[in-house]
BABA-964441 format. One line per field, with one value per residue (C-alpha): residue number from 1; x, y, z. Coordinates in nm, 2 decimals. Each point is the difference from the previous one (the first is absolute). Layout:
// BABA-964441
n <- NUM,...
u <- X,...
v <- Y,...
w <- Z,...
END
This chain:
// BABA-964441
n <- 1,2,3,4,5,6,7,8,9,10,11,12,13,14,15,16,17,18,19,20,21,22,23,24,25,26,27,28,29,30,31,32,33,34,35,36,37,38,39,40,41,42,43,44,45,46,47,48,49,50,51,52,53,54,55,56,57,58,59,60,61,62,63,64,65,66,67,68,69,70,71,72,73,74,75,76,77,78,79,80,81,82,83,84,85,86,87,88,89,90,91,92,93,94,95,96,97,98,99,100,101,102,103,104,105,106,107,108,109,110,111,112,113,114,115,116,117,118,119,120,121,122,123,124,125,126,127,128,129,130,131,132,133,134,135,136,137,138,139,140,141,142,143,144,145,146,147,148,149,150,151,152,153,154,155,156,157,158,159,160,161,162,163,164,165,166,167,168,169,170,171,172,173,174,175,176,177,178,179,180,181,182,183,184,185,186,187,188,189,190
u <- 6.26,0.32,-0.17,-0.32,0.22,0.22,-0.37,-0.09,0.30,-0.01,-0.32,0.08,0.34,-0.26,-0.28,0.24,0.14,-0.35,-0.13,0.24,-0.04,-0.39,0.07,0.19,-0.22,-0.27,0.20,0.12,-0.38,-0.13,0.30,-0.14,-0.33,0.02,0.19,-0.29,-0.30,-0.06,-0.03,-0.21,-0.19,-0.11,-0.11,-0.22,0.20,0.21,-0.02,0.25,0.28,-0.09,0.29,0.26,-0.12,0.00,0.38,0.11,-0.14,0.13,0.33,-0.02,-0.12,0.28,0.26,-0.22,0.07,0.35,0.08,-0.12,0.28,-0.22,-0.07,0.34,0.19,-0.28,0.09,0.35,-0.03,-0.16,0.26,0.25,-0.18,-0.11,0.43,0.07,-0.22,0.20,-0.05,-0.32,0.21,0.27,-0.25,-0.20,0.29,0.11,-0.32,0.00,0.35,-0.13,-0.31,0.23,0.21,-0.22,-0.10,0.04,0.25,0.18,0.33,-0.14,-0.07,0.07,0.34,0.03,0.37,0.17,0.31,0.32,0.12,0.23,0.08,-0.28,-0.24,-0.22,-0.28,-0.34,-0.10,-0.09,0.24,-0.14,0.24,0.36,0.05,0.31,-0.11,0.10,-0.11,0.09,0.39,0.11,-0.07,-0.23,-0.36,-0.28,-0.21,-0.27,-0.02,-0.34,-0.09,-0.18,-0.36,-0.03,0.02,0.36,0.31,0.38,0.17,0.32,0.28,0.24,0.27,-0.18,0.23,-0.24,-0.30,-0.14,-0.38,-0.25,-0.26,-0.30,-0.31,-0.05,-0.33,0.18,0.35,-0.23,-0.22,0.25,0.27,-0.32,-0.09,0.30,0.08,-0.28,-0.12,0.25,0.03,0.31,0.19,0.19,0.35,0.30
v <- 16.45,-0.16,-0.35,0.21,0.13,-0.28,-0.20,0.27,0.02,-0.40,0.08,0.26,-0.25,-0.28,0.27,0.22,-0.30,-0.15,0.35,0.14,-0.37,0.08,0.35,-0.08,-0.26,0.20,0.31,-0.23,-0.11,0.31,0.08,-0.35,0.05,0.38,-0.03,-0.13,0.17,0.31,-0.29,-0.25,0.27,0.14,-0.33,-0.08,-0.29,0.17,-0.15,0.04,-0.29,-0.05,0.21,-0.20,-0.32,0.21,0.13,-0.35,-0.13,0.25,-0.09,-0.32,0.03,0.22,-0.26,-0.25,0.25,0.01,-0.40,0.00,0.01,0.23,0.25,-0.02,0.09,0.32,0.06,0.00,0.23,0.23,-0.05,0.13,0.32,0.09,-0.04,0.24,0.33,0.22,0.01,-0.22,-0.31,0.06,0.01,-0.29,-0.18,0.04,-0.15,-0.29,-0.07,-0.02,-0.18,-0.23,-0.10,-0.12,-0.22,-0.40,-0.05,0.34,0.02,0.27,-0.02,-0.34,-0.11,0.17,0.01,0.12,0.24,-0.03,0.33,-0.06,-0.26,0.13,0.19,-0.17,0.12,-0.18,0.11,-0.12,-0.16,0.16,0.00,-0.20,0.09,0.22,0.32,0.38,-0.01,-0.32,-0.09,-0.33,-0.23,0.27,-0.07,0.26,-0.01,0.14,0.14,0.05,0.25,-0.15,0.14,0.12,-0.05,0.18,-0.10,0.00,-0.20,-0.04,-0.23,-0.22,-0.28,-0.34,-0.15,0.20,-0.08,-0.32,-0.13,-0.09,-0.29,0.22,0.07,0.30,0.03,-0.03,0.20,0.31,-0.02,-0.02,0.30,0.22,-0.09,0.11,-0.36,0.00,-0.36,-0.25,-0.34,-0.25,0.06,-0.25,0.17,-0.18
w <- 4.21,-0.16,-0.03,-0.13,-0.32,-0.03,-0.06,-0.23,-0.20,-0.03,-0.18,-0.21,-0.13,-0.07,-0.20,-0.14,-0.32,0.00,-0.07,-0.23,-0.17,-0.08,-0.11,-0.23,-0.11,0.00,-0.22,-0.24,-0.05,-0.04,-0.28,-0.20,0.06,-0.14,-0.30,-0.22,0.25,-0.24,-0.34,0.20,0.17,-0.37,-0.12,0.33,0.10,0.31,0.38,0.26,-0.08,-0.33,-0.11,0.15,-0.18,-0.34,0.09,0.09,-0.35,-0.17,0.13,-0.05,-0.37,-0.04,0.15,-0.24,-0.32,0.13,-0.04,-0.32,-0.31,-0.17,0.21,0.23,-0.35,-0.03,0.41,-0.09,-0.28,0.26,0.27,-0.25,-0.13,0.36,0.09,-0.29,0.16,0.16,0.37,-0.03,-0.11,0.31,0.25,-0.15,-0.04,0.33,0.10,-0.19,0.08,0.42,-0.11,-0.20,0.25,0.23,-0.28,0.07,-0.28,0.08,0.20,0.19,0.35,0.06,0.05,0.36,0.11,0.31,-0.10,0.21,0.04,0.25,0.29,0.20,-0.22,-0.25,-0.22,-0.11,-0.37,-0.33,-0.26,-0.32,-0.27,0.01,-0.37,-0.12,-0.18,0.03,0.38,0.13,-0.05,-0.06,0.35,0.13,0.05,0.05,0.39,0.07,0.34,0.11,0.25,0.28,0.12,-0.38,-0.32,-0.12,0.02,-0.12,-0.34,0.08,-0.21,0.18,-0.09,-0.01,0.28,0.24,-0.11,0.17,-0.17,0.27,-0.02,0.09,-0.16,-0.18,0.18,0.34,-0.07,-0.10,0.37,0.17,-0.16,-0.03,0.35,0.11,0.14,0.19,-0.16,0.00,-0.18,0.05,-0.29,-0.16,-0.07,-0.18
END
């Protein structure tokens, strides 16, 4: 009976991330493929997956808009008045300021560093600002501590002596904290 569920259970761990991969797949399509189905159902021009290919153009024709002088100076202009609504311009802001800094000429998430906290305890996080200002004293940095298993975590601001960078990819210092060190990759540490 023990090799029975040990068999079963060897299963379930190779379905289960194959599984969860193609629902989520399959939920993010439906989201695409929905947000123009009323518009393109009206004009007659509606089949399943067409809605994901208008989305992504739409996107990308918004991104296209966006690299243009013209129109990035009318974006901008935009950016500023939605800032300036109460409540709607925090949370907007906030959400722009994540997007942001996942952006590939953002500090962001992509210095990973490894915090000495003491001889035998260090910490993985992200080194997101090492700029004085009202929160962060002179030779203090800001670290992002991310939660693993989820996507929360702790900032906390530490002296600049224990804060070693990491050559890592952002791509591969993000699996493994959120995997809870479950993935591994040889790091190269200085």
């Amino acid at each position: 009976m023990k090799h029975f569920i040990g068999i079963f259970l060897k299963g379930l761990l190779v379905i289960a991330p194959i599984a969860l991969t193609f629902y989520i797949l399959y939920k993010m399509f439906l989201v695409t493929d929905g947000l123009f189905k009323g518009v393109l159902e009206k004009a007659g021009l509606y089949f399943p997956g067409f809605g994901v290919i208008v989305t992504l153009t739409a996107i990308f024709l918004v991104g296209l808009l966006a690299s243009n002088w013209l129109t990035n100076r009318l974006l901008d202009y935009l950016d500023k008045v939605l800032i300036k609504v109460p409540l709607l311009g925090t949370i907007y802001g906030v959400i722009k300021d994540t997007v942001n800094s996942f952006s590939a000429n953002k500090k962001g998430f992509s210095r990973l560093v490894m915090v000495h906290m003491s001889n035998e305890l260090k910490l993985l996080g992200f080194l997101t600002n090492d700029e004085e200002s009202a929160f962060i004293p002179k030779d203090y940095v800001a670290v992002y501590l991310m939660q693993s298993m989820q996507w929360a975590g702790n900032l906390i601001v530490v002296p600049k002596d224990q804060v070693q960078l990491l050559d890592v990819s952002s791509e591969e210092a993000l699996k493994f904290i959120a995997s809870a060190g479950l993935l591994s990759k040889k790091a190269g540490v200085d």
